[in-house]
Residue frames relative to the residue before (quaternion, step in Angstrom):
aa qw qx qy qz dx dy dz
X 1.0000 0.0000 0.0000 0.0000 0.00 0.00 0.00
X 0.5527 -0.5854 0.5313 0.2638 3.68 -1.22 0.83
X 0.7389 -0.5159 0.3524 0.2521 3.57 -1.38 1.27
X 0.7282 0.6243 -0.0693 0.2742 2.63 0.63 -1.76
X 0.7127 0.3545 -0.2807 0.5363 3.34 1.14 -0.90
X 0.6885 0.4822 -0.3983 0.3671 3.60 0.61 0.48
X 0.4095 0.3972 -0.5110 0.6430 3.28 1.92 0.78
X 0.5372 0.5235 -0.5777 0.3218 3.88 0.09 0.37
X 0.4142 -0.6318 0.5376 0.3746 3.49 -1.12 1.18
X 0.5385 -0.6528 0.2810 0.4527 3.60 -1.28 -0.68
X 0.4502 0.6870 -0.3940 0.4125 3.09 1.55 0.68
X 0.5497 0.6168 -0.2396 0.5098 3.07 1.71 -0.66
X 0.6910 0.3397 -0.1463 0.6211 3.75 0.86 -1.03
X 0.6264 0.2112 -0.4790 0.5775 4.25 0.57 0.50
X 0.4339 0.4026 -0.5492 0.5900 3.91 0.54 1.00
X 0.8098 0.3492 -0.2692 0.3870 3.56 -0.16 -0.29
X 0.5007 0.6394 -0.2890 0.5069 3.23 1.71 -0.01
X 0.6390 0.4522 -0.1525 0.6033 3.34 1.08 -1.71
X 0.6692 0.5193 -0.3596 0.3914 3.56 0.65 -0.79
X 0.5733 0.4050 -0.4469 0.5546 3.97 1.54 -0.86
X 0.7568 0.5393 -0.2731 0.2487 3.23 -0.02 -1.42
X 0.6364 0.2983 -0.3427 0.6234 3.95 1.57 0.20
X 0.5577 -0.6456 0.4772 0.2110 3.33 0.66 0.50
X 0.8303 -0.3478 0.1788 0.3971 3.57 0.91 0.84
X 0.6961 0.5945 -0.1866 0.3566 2.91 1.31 -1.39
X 0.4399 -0.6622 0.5737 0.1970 3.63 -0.47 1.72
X 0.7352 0.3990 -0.4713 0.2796 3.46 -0.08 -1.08
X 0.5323 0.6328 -0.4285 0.3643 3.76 1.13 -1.26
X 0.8479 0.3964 -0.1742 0.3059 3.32 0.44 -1.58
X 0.4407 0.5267 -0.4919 0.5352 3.58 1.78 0.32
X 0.7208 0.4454 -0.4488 0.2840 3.30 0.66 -0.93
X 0.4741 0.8311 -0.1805 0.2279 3.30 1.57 -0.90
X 0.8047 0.2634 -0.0592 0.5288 2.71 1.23 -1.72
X 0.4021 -0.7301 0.3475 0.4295 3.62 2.14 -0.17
X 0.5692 0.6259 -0.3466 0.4051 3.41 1.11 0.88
X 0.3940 -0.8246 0.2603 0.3115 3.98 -0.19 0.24
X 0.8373 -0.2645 0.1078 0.4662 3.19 -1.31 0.93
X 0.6079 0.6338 -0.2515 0.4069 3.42 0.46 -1.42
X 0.7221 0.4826 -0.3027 0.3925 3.20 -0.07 -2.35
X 0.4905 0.7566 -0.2576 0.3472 3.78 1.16 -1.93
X 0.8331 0.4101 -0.0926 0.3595 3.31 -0.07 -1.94
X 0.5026 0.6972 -0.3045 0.4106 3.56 1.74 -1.11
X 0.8832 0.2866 -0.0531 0.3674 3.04 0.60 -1.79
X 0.3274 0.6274 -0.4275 0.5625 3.46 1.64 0.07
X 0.8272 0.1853 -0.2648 0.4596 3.88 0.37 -1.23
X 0.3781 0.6540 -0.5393 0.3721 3.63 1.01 0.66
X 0.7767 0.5142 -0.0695 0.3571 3.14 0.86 -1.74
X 0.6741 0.4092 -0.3334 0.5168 3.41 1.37 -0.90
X 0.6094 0.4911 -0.4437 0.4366 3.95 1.23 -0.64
X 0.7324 0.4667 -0.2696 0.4162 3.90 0.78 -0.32
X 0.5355 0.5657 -0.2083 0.5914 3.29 1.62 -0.15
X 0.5796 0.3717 -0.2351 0.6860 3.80 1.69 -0.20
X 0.6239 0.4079 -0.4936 0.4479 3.47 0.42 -0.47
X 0.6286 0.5800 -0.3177 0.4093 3.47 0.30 -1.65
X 0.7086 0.4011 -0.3548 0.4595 3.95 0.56 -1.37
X 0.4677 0.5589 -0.4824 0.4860 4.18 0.99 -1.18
X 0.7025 0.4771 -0.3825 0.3641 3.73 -0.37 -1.36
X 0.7142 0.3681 -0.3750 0.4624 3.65 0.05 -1.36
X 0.6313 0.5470 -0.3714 0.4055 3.71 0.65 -0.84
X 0.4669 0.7118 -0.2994 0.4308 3.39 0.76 -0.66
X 0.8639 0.2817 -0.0349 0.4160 2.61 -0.32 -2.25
X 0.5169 0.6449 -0.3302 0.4560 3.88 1.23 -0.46
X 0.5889 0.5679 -0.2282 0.5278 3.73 0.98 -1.51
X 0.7222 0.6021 -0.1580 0.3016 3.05 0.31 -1.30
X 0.6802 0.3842 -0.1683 0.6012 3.35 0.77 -1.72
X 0.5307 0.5550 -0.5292 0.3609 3.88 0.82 -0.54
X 0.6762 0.5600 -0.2863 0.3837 3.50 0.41 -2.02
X 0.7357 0.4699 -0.2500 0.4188 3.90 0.76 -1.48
X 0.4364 0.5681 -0.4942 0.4926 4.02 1.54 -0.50
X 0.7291 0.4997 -0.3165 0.3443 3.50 0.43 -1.59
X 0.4948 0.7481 -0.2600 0.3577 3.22 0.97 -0.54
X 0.6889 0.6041 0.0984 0.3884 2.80 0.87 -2.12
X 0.7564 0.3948 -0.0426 0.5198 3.15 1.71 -1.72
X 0.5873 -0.6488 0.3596 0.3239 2.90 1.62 0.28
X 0.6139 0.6235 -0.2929 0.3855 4.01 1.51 -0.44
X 0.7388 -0.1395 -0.1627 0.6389 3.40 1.75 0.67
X 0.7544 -0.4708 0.3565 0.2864 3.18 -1.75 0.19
X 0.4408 -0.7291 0.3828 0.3571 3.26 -1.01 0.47
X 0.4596 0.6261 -0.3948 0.4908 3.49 1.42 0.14
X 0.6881 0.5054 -0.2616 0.4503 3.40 1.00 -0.58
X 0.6813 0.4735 -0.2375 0.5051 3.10 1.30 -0.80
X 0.4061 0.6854 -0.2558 0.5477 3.50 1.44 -0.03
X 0.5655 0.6126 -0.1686 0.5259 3.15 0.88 -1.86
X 0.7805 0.4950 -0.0565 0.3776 3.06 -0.43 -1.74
X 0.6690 0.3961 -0.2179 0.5900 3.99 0.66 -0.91
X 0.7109 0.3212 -0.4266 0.4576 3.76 0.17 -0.87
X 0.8403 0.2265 -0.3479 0.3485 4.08 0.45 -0.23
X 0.4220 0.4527 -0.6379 0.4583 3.13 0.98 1.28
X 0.4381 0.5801 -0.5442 0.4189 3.99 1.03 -0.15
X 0.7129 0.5533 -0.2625 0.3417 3.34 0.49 -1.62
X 0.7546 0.4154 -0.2579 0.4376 3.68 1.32 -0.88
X 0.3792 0.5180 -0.3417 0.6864 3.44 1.25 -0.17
X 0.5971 0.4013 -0.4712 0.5102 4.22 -0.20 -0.04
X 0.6691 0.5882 -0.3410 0.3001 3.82 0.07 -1.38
């Protein structure tokens, strides 16, 4: 299972439940929850912008530990590996 969904509160993961179980459909899940289209759409783009952060981080922190193994293994420098992290920061900025 993906990190991420164990930083989901459980209010956060029974939204995504209602959200499979209407088949996507905002309007169902305003009607669902008795709230309005709007209120719906807010927290959908709450959830998907915090659901990317959370997924960036693990990516991150994965990339990262790869470049520092090499390190470790002796299959490059740590200046390189330095190297190598600050312009994947820079691409991840764009």
């Amino acid at each position: 299972m993906e990190k991420w969904i164990s930083n989901l509160s459980d209010e956060e993961l029974a939204f995504i439940k209602v959200f499979i179980l209407s088949s996507g459909s905002l309007k169902k899940i305003a009607r669902y929850y008795d709230v309005s289209y709007p209120t719906i759409r807010t927290k959908t783009d709450q959830l998907i912008k915090k659901i990317k952060r959370l997924d960036d981080n693990e990516n991150k922190k994965g990339f990262k530990e790869q470049i520092m193994n090499l390190v470790i293994e002796d299959e490059i420098s740590l200046q390189a590996a330095e190297k190598i992290l600050a312009l994947r920061e820079e691409e991840l900025k764009k």
